[in-house]
C-alpha positions as CSV (number, residue, x, y, z in Angstrom):
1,X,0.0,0.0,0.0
2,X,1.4,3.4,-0.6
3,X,1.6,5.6,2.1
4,X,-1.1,8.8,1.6
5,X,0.2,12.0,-0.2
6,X,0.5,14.5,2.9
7,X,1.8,17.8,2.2
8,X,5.3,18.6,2.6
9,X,6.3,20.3,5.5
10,X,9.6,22.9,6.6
11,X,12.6,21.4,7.4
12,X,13.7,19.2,4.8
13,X,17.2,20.0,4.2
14,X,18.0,16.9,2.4
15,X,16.0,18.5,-0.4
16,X,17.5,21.3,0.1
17,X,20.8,19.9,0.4
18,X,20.1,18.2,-3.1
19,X,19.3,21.0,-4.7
20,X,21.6,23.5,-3.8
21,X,24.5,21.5,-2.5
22,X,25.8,21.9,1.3
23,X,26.3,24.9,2.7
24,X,30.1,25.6,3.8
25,X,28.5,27.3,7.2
26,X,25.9,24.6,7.3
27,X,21.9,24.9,6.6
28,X,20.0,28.1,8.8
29,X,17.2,26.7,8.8
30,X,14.4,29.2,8.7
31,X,11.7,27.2,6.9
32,X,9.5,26.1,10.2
33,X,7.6,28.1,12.5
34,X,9.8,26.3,15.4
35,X,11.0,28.2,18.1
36,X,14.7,28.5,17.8
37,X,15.4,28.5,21.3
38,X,14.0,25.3,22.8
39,X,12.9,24.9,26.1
40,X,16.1,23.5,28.5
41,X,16.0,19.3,29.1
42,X,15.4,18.3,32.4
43,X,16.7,15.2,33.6
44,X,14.5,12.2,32.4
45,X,14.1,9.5,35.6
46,X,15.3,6.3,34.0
47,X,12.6,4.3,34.5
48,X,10.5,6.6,31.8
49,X,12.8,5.2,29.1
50,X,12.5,1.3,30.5
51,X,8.9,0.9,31.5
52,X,5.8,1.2,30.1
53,X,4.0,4.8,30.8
54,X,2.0,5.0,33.8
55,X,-1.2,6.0,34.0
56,X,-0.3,8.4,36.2
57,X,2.0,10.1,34.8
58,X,-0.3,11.1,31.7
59,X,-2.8,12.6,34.1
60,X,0.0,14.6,36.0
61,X,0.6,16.1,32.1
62,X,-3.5,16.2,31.6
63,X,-3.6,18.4,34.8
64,X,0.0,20.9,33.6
65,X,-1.3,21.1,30.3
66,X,-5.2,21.8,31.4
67,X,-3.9,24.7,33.7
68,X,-1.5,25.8,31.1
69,X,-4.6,25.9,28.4
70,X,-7.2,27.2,30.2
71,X,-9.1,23.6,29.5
72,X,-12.2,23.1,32.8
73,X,-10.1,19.7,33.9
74,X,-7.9,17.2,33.0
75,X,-10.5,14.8,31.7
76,X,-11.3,17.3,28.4
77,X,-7.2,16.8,27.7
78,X,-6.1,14.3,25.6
79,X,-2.4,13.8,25.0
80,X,-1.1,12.2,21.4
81,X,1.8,11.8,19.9
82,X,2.0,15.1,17.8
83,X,-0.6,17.3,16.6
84,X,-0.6,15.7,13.1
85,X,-1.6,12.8,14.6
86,X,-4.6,14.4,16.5
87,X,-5.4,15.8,12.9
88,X,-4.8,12.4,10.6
89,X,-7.4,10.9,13.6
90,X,-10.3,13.5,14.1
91,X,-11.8,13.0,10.7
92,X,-11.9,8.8,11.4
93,X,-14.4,9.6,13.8
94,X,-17.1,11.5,12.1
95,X,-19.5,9.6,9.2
96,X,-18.6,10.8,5.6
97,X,-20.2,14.0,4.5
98,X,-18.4,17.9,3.9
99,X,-16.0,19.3,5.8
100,X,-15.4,23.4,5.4
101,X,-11.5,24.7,5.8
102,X,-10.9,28.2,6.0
103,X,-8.0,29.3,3.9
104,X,-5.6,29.2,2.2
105,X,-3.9,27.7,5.3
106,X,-1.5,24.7,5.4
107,X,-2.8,21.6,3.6
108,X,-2.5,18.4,6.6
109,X,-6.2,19.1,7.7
110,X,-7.5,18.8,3.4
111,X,-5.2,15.7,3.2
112,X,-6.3,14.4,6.5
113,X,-9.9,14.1,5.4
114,X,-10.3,13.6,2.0
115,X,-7.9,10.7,2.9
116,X,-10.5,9.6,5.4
117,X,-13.5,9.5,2.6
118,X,-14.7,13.3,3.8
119,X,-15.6,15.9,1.0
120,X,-13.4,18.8,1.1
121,X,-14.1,22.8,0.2
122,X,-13.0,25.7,1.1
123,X,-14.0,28.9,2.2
124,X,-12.4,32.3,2.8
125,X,-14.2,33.5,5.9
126,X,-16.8,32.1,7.8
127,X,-19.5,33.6,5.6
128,X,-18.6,30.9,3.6
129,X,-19.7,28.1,5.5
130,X,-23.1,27.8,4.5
131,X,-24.6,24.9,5.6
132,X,-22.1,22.5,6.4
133,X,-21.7,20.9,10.2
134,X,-17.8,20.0,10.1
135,X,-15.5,22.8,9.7
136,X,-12.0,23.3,10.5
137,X,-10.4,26.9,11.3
138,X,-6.3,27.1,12.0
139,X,-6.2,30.3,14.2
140,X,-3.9,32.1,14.2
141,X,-3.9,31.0,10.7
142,X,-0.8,29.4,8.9
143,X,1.1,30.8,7.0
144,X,-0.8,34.4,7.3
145,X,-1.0,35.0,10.7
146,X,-5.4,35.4,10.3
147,X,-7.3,35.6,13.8
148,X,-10.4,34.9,13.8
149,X,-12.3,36.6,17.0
150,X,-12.5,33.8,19.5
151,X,-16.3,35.0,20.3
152,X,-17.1,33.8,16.8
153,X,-15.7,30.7,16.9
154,X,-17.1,30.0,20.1
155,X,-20.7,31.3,18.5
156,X,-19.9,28.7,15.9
157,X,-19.4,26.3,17.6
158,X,-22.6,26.5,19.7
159,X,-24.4,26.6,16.2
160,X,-23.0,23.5,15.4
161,X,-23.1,21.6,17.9
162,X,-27.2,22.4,18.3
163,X,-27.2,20.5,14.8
164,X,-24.6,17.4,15.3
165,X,-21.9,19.2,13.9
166,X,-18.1,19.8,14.5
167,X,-16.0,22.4,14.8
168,X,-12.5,21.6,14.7
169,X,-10.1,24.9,15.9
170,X,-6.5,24.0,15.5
171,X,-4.1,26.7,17.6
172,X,-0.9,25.0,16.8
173,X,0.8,29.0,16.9
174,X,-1.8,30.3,19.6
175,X,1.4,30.2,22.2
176,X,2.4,33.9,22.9
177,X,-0.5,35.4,20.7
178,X,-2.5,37.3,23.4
179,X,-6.3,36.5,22.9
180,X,-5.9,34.1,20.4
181,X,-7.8,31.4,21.7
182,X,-11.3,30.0,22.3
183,X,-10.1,28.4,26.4
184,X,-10.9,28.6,28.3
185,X,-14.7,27.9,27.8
186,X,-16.7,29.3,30.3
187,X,-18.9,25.9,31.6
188,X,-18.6,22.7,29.5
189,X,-17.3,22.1,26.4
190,X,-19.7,22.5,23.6
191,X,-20.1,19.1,22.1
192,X,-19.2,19.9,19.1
193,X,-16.0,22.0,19.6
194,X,-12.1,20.6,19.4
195,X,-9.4,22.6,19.9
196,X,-5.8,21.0,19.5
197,X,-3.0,22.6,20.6
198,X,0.5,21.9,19.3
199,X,3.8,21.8,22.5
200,X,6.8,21.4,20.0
201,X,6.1,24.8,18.3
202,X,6.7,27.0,20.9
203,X,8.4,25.0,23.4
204,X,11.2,24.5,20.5
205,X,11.0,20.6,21.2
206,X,9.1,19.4,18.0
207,X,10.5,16.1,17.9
208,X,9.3,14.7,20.8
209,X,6.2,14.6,19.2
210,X,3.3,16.0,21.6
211,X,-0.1,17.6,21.0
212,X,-3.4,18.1,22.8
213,X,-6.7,18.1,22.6
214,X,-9.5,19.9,24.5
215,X,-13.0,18.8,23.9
216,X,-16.0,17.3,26.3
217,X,-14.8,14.0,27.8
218,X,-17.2,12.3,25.2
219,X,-15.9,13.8,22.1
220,X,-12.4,12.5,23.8
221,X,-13.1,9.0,24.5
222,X,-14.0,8.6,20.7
223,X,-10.9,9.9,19.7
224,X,-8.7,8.1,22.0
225,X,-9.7,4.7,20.3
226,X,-8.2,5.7,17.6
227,X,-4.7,5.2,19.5
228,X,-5.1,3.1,22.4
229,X,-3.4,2.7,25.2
230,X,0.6,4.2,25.9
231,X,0.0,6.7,22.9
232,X,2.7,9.1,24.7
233,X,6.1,8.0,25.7
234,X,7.3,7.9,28.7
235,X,10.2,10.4,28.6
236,X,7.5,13.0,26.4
237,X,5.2,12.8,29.1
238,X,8.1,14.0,32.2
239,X,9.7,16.9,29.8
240,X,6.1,17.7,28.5
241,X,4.4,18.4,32.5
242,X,7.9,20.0,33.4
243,X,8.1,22.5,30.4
244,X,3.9,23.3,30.5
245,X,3.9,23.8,34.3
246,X,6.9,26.6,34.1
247,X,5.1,29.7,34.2
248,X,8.5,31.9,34.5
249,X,9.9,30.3,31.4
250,X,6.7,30.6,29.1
251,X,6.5,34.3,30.1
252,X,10.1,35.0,29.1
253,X,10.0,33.1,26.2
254,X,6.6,35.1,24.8
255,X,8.8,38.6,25.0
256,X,11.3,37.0,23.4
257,X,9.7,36.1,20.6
258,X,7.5,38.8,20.1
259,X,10.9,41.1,20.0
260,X,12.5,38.7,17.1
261,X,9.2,38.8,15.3
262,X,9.5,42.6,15.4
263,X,13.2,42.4,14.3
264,X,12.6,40.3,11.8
265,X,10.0,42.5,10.3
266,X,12.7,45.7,10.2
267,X,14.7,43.1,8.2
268,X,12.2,42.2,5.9
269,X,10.7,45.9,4.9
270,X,14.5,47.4,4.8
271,X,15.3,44.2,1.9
272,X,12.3,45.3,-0.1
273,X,10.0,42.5,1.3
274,X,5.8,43.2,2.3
275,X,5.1,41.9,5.7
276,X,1.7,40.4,5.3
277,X,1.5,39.1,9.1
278,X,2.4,35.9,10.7
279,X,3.2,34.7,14.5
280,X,5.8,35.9,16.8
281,X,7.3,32.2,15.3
282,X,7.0,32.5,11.5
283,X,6.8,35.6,9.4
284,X,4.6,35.7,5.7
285,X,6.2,38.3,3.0
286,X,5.8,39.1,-0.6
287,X,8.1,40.1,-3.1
288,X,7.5,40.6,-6.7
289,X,10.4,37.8,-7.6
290,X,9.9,35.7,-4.3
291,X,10.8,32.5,-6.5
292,X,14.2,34.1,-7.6
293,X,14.7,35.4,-3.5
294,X,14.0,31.9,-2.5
295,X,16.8,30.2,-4.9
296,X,19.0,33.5,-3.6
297,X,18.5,32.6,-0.1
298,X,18.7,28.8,-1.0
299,X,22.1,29.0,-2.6
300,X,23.7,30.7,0.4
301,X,22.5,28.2,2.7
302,X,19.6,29.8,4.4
303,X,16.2,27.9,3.6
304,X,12.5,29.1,3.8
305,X,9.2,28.6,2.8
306,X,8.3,28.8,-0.7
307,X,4.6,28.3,-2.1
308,X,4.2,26.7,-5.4
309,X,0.3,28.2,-5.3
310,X,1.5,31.7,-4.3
311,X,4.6,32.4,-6.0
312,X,5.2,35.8,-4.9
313,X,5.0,34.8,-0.8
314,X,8.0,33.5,1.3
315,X,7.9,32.5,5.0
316,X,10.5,33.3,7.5
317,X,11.1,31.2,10.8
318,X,13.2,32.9,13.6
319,X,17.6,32.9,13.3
320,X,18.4,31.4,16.5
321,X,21.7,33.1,17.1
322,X,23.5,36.7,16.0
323,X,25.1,34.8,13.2
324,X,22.1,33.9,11.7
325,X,20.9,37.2,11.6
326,X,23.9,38.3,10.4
327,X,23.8,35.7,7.3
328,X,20.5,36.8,6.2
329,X,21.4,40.5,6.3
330,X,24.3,40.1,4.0
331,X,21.9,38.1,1.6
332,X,19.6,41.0,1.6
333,X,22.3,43.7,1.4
C-alpha cells in the first residue's frame, strides 16, 4: 500500500541539500515556525525510558497542560503523539459528509480528510460556511497570521453543535498570541468543539512529538480509540508536564519572541519585502520575484518557505543566534 500524499512540511534540508549542494557554514534553517530557542532538558528518571508509561503520569501532564490551556479539567485533555496525529485521527471519527476549511492555510487538515472518505471545500471566511456541520479553522492561521475573534468561533461552535456538527479549531501558533484562543470555555465544552494545541512549536521541542486536545470527555473518549493505550512515551510525558507547568519560562519566552518577530519584520521591509502578518514564530512576506529570492537565499544556505500556489510569498522562521541574523542581512544587502 502506498503511504497517503501529505503535504510537505519545513525542514527538509536533504531536499535542500540536493538542490543547492551543502552549505560551507551549514543549513539556517528558517523554513519552520519552530521556536529557535527550545525549552532547556530536564533530567529524564530512568525508569520513563525502560517501563511502560503509567497512567499516572499522563494525568499529572493532563492536569499541567489543562492549567496551562485554560481547558475546565484534566479529563477534556487528551495527550497524542503530535498534533498531526490528532489531525490524521479526528476525521476517522465522524460519518462521511463535507467538511469546510478556511484558507488558504497549510494543507494536513485537506489531506487528513479527504484521505479519510470526507468531502473537502473551502472557504475564505466564515460567511462561507453555508450549511455545512464540520468545519475546520487554523487560528492564528498558517502561513498568514489570520485571527479569527475567538467569540465567533465560540458562537460557531454552539451553532454546530445544536445540529450534530463539529467544529475543529486548531491553535498550533496560539502560544504567545495574546487572545488568540477560544479556552478557556466558560462551563462545558460545547459538544461539538475541538481545539488542538501543538507543544513542540513553541516550546522548540518538536521532535518529541506532543499535541493536545481539548473537547467534552465524550468527544475525547471517541478519539482516544483511535490510538489506544501508551500513545505518549514515557520520557515525552516527564519533559512535557515539566516545560507546560513553568510559568517563569513561558513568560520569558513570549517577549522574546514577540521582540524577534518585530526584528525580523525591520529586516524584511529594509530588503524590499511586504510583511503580510504571521506569528511571533513565523513571518509571511511578498516580493514581486519571491521565486528568484527563494533560490538566492537557498544558494547561500539559508532555507525558507516557498509556495508553489502563491509564488510571490515566502515565510521566515526565527535565526536562532546573531550569526544567523547576520547571514540573512548580508543576503539581503
Amino acid at each position: 500500500m502506498s503511504a497517503p500524499n501529505f503535504p510537505r512540511h519545513g525542514g527538509d534540508l536533504a531536499a535542500a541539500t540536493a538542490r543547492w549542494g551543502q552549505p560551507a557554514e551549514g543549513w539556517l534553517d528558517l523554513s519552520t515556525g519552530i521556536n529557535p530557542h527550545p525549552y532547556p532538558l530536564p533530567a529524564v528518571p530512568a525508569e520513563a525510558w525502560t517501563r511502560l508509561p503509567d497512567a499516572a503520569d499522563e494525568l499529572a501532564l493532563r492536569h499541567a497542560a489543562a492549567r496551562r490551556y485554560g481547558a475546565a479539567d484534566a479529563n477534556g485533555v487528551l495527550p497524542a503523539p503530535g498534533t498531526s496525529a490528532l489531525i490524521q485521527a479526528l476525521p476517522r471519527t465522524r460519518p462521511p459528509a463535507e467538511v469546510v476549511i478556511l484558507g488558504p492555510t497549510y494543507g494536513e487538515h485537506a489531506a487528513a480528510w479527504t484521505i479519510a472518505g470526507h468531502r473537502v471545500r473551502n472557504a475564505a471566511d466564515l460567511g462561507g460556511i453555508g450549511d455545512a456541520r464540520q468545519v475546520v479553522v487554523v487560528n492564528p492561521n498558517n502561513p498568514d497570521g489570520r485571527l479569527v475573534p475567538p467569540a465567533e468561533l465560540l458562537g460557531l461552535a454552539a451553532r454546530l453543535t445544536t445540529t450534530g456538527g463539529f467544529l475543529v479549531v486548531d491553535e498550533a501558533f496560539a502560544d504567545g498570541v495574546a487572545g488568540a484562543s477560544v479556552l478557556p470555555v466558560s462551563g462545558e465544552m460545547p459538544e461539538g468543539l475541538v481545539v488542538l494545541r501543538s507543544f513542540g512549536k513553541f516550546y522548540g521541542l518538536a521532535g518529541m512529538r506532543l499535541g493536545f486536545a481539548v473537547a467534552s470527555p465524550a468527544r475525547l473518549a471517541a478519539l482516544a480509540a483511535q490510538f489506544g493505550p501508551w500513545a505518549v512515551a514515557g520520557p515525552a510525558l516527564a519533559i512535557g508536564r515539566q516545560a507546560l507547568s513553568d510559568d517563569a519560562w513561558v513568560n520569558t519566552t513570549g517577549r522574546q519572541l514577540i521582540e524577534a518577530a518585530a526584528r525580523l519584520d525591520r529586516l524584511l521591509a529594509k530588503a524590499g519585502l511586504s510583511v503580510l502578518g504571521g506569528t511571533p514564530l513565523f513571518r509571511l512576506a511578498a516580493h514581486a520575484d519571491a521565486h528568484a529570492l527563494w533560490h538566492r537565499l537557498g544558494a547561500a544556505g539559508i532555507l525558507v518557505r516557498a509556495f508553489a500556489d502563491r509564488p510571490t510569498l515566502l515565510r521566515f522562521g526565527l535565526p536562532a543566534e546573531e550569526a544567523g541574523w547576520a547571514r540573512l542581512e548580508r543576503v539581503f544587502a
